[in-house]
C-alpha positions as CSV (number, residue, x, y, z in Angstrom):
1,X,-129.4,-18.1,177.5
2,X,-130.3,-14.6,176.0
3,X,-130.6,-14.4,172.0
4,X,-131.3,-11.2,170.4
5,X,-132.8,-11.3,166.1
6,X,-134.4,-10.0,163.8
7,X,-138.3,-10.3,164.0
8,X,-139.5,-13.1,161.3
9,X,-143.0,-13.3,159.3
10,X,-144.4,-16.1,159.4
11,X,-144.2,-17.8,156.4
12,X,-142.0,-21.2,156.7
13,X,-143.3,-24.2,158.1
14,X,-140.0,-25.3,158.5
15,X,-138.3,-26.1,161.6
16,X,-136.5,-22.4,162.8
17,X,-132.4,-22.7,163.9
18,X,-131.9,-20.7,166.5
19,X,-128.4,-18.5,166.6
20,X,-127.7,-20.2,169.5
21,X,-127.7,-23.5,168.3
22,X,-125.7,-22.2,165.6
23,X,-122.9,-20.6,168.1
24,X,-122.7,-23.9,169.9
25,X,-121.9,-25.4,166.7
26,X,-119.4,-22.9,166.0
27,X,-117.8,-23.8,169.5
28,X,-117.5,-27.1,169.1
29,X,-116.0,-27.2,165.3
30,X,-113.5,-24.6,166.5
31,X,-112.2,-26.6,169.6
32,X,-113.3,-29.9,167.9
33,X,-110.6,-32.3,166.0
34,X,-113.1,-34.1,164.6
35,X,-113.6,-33.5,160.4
36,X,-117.1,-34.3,161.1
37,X,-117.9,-31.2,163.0
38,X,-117.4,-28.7,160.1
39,X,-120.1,-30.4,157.9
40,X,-122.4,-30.4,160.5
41,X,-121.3,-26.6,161.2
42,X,-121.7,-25.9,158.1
43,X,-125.2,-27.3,157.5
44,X,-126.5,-25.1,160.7
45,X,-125.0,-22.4,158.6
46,X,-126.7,-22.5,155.8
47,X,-129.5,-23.1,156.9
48,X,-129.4,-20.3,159.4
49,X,-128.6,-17.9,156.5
50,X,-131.3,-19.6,154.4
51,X,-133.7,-17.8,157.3
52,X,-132.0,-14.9,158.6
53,X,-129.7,-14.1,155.2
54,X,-126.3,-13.6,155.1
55,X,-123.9,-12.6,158.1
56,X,-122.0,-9.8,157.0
57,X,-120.2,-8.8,160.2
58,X,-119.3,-11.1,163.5
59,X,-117.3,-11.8,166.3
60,X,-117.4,-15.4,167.9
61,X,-115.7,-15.9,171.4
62,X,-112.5,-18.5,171.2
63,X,-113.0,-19.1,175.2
64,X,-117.0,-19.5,175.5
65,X,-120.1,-20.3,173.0
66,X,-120.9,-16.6,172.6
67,X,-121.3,-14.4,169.3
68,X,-122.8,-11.4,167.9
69,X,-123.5,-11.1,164.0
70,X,-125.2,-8.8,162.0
71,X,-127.6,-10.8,159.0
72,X,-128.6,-9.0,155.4
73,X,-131.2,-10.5,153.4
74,X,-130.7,-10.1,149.5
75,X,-133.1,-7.9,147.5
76,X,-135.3,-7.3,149.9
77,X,-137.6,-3.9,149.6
78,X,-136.3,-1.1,151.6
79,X,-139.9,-0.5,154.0
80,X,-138.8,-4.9,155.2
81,X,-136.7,-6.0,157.7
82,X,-133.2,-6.7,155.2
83,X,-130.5,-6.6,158.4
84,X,-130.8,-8.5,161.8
85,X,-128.3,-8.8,164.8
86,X,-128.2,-11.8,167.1
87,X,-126.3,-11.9,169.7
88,X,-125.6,-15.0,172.5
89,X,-123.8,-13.8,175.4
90,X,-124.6,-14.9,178.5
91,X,-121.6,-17.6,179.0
92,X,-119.1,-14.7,178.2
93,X,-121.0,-12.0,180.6
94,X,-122.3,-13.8,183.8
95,X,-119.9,-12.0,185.8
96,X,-119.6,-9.0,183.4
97,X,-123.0,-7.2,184.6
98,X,-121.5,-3.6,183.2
99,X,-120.9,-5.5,179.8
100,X,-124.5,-7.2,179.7
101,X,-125.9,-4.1,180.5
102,X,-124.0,-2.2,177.1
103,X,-124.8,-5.0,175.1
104,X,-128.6,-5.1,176.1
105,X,-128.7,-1.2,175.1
106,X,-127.2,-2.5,171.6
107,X,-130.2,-5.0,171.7
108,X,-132.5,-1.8,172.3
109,X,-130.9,0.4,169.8
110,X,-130.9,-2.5,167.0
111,X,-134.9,-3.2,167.5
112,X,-135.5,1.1,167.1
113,X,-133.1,1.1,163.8
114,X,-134.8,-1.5,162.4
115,X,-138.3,-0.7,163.0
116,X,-137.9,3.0,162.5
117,X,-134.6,4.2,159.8
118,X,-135.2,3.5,156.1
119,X,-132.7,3.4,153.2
120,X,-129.0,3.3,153.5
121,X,-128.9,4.7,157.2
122,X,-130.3,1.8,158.6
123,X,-127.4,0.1,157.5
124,X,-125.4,2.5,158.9
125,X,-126.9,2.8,161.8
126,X,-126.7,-1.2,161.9
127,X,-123.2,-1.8,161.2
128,X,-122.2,1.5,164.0
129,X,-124.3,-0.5,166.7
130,X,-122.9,-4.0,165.5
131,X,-119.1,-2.9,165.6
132,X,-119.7,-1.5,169.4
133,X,-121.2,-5.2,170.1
134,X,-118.4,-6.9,168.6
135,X,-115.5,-4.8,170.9
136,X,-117.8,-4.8,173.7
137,X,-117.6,-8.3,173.8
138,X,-114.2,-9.1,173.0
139,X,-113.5,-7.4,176.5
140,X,-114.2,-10.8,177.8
141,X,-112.9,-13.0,175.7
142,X,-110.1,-15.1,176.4
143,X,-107.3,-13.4,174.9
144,X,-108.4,-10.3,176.2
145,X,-107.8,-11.9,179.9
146,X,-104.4,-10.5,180.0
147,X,-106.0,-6.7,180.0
148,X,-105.5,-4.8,183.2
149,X,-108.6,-3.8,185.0
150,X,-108.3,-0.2,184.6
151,X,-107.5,-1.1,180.8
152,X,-110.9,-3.1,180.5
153,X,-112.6,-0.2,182.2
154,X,-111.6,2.8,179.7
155,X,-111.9,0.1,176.8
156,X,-115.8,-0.1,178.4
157,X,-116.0,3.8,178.9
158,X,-114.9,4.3,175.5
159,X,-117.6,1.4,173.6
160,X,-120.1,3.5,175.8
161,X,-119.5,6.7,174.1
162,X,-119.5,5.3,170.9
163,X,-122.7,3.7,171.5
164,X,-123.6,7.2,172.4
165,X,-122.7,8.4,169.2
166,X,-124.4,5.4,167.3
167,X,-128.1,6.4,169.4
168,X,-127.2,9.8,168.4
169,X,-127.1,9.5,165.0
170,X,-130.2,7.2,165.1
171,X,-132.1,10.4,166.7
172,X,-131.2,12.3,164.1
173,X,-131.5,10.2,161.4
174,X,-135.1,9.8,162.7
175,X,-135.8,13.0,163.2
176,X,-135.0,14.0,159.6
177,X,-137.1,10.7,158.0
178,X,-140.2,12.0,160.4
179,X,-140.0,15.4,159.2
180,X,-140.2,14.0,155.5
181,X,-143.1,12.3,156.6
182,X,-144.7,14.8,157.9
183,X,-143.8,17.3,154.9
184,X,-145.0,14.6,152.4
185,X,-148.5,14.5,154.2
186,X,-148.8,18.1,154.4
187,X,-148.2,18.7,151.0
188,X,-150.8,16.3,149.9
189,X,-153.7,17.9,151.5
190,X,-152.2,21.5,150.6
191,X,-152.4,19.8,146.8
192,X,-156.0,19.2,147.3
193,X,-156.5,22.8,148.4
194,X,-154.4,24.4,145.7
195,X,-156.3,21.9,142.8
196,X,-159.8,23.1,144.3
197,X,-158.7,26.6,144.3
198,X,-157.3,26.6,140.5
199,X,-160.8,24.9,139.3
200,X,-162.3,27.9,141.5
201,X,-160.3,30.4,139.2
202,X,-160.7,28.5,135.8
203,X,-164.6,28.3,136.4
204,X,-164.5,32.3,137.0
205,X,-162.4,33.4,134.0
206,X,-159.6,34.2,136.5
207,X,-160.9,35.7,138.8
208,X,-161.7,35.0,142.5
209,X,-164.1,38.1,143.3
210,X,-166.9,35.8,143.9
211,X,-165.1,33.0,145.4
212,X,-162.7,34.7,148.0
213,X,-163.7,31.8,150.3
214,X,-161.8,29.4,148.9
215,X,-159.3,31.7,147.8
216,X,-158.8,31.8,151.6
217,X,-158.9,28.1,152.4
218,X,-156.1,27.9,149.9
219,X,-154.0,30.7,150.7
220,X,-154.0,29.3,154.6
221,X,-153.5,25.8,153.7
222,X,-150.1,26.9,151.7
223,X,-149.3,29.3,154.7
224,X,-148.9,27.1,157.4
225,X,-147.0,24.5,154.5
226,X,-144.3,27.2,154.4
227,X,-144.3,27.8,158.2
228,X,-143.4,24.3,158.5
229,X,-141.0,24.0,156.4
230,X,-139.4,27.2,157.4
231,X,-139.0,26.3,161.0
232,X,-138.0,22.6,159.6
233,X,-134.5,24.4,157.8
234,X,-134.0,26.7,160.8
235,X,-132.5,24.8,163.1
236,X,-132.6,27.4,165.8
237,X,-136.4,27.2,165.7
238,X,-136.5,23.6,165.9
239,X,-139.6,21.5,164.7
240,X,-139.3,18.1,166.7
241,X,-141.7,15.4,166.1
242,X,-142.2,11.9,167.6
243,X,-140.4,9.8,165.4
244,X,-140.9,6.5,167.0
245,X,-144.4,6.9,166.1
246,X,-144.8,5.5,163.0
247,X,-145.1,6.4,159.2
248,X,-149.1,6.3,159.3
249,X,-149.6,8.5,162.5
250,X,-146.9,11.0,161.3
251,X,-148.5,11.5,158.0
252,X,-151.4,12.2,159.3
253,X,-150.4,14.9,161.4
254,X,-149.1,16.3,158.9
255,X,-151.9,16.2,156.4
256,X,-153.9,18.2,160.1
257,X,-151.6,20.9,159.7
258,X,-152.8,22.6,156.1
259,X,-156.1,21.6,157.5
260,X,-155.9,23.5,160.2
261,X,-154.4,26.4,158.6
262,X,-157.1,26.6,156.2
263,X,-159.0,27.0,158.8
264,X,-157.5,29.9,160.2
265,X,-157.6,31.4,156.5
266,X,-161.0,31.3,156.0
267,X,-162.2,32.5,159.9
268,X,-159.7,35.7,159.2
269,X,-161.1,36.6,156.4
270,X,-164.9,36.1,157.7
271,X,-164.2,37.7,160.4
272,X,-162.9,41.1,157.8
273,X,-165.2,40.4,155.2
274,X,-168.7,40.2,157.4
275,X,-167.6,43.6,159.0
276,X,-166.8,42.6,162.7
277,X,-163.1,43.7,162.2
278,X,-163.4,47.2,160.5
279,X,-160.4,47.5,158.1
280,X,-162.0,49.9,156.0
281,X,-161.1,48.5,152.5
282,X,-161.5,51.1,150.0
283,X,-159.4,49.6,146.8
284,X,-160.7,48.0,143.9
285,X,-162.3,44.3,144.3
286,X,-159.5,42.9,142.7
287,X,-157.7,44.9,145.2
288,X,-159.0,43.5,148.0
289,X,-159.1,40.2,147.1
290,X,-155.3,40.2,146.8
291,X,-155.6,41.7,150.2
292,X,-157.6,39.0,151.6
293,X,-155.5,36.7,150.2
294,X,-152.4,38.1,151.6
295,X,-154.0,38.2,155.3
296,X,-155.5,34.3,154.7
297,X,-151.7,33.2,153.9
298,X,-150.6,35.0,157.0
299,X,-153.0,33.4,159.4
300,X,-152.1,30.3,158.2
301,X,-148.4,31.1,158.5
302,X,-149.1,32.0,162.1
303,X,-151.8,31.5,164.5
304,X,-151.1,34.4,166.0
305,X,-152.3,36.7,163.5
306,X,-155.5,34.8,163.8
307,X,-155.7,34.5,167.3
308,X,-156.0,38.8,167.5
309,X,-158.1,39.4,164.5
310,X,-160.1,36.6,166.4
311,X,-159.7,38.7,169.7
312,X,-160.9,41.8,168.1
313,X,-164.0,40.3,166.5
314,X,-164.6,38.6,169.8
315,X,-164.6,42.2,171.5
316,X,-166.3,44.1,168.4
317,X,-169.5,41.5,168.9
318,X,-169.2,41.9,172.9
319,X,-169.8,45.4,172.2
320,X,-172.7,45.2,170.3
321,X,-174.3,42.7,172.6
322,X,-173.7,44.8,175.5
323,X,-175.0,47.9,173.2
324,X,-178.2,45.8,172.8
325,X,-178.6,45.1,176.5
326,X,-178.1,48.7,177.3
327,X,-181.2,49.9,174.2
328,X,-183.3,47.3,175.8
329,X,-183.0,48.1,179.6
330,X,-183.4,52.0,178.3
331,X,-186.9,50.9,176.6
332,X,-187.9,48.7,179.8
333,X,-187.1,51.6,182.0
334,X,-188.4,54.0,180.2
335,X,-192.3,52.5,179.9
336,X,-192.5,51.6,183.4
337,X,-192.3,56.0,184.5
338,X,-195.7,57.2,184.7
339,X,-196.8,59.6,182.4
């Protein structure tokens, strides 16, 4: 017998109804002439939805003790489980394998909505998955029997696509909510940046001549927060992130990111200020800060820019190592020549 729900905490000491349990009751009241069998249906009822909440949509098989239903728990914060589906299907499917098969990728699809959409789409997402369930299993039902074959198999094809369409909007969905993630972690570490750099600047009497190094960590920080973002609303670029992996893991990449572009800010402008890459700054100091600034933000923006300001200051000290080499060979050679 194969029972899909939603995952429970464990808080009740209570004896647990299975949906099963509750199908067979279902079964038997519907096929049963006997006024006792509602009451006891009913009991199972309630006290299934005392557990699981309330079932909002369903579909339960007139020839066999199978159903699918989708549960909603009242007023229940959006981060905890508020909808589960249950399903009990294997009297209707043992010689349906291409049916079992859909209805264990709805299985698959429900557990990913529920553990990764928040808000209104995981309803959404829910109720699209739930409604391909229902029809999938309805195919075998008993008054479906008098489909054709070939009618049962484009009904199939079709609750396959739609499916399709269901997963599809899931990815999306989840792309989008990751991205947000990953946005809101960025910006917090950027906001720890920008509120070091403003102390910076209202310690100095506005002015960052003296502190340009921060000035840089700040300016990269915010670069690489806009390069995100920018890539995030062009869709040609594409910014794809892993959003199976959780809300923790995804904010902390994101907080890395304006980390490591502050860290590209602040080697760029080392590398200008202590002389190894000759730009040959001749402006004012307040000038040049602005410059410094402006060159921090776009190392940040791309790691390009830092990659061949790094490449020049790599070959600038190679130079002068091997300039070194040369003076010092000159000096060996020259007191070993008899005078």
């Amino acid at each position: 017998m194969t029972e899909v729900s939603a995952p429970r905490t464990a808080s009740a000491a209570k004896p647990s109804l299975s949906f099963e349990e509750l199908v067979v009751a279902h079964w038997h009241w519907q096929r049963s002439d006997d006024l006792a069998d509602e009451p006891a249906y009913r009991a199972k009822l309630a006290a299934f939805e005392d557990e699981f909440g309330e079932i909002i949509d369903s579909y339960w098989c007139a020839s066999v003790p199978s159903a699918v239903a989708l549960t909603e728990k009242p007023h229940r914060p959006i981060s905890q489980d508020a909808f589960g589906f249950h399903r009990v299907s294997d009297w209707a499917t043992k010689d349906e394998p291409a049916i079992a098969e859909l209805l264990h990728k709805c299985d698959a699809l429900t557990i990913k909505i529920a553990r990764i959409l928040r808000g209104p789409t995981r309803e959404i997402a829910m109720r699209l998955v739930v409604s391909s369930s229902t029809h999938v299993l309805a195919l075998v039902d008993r008054p479906a029997e008098h489909r054709s074959t070939e009618d049962k198999q484009r009904a199939l094809e079709y609750e396959g696509k739609r499916l399709e369409q269901a997963e599809s909007y899931y990815e999306e969905v989840g792309q989008r909510q990751a991205q947000l993630t990953y946005v809101i972690g960025m910006f917090a570490v950027t906001l720890v940046f920008a509120a070091g750099a403003i102390a910076v600047w209202a310690t100095n009497g506005s002015s960052f001549t003296h502190d340009r190094n921060v000035l840089a960590l700040a300016m990269g920080a915010a670069g690489a927060l806009l390069s995100v973002m920018n890539r995030m609303s062009n869709p040609k670029q594409g910014f794809v992130l892993d959003y199976e992996l959780g809300k923790v893991p995804l904010l902390v990449l994101g907080a890395f990111r304006p980390l490591l572009g502050a860290a590209f800010g602040l080697t760029v402008y080392a590398a200008i200020a202590s002389g190894l890459v000759n730009l040959d700054l001749t402006g004012s100091p307040k000038g040049d800060t602005y410059f410094y600034a402006l060159l921090s933000f776009t190392a940040g923006w791309s790691e390009r820019l830092a990659k061949d300001i790094l490449d020049s200051a790599e070959l600038t000290v190679g130079d002068a190592i091997k300039a070194k080499e040369t003076t010092a060979q000159e000096r060996a050679s020259g007191q070993g020549v008899p005078g």
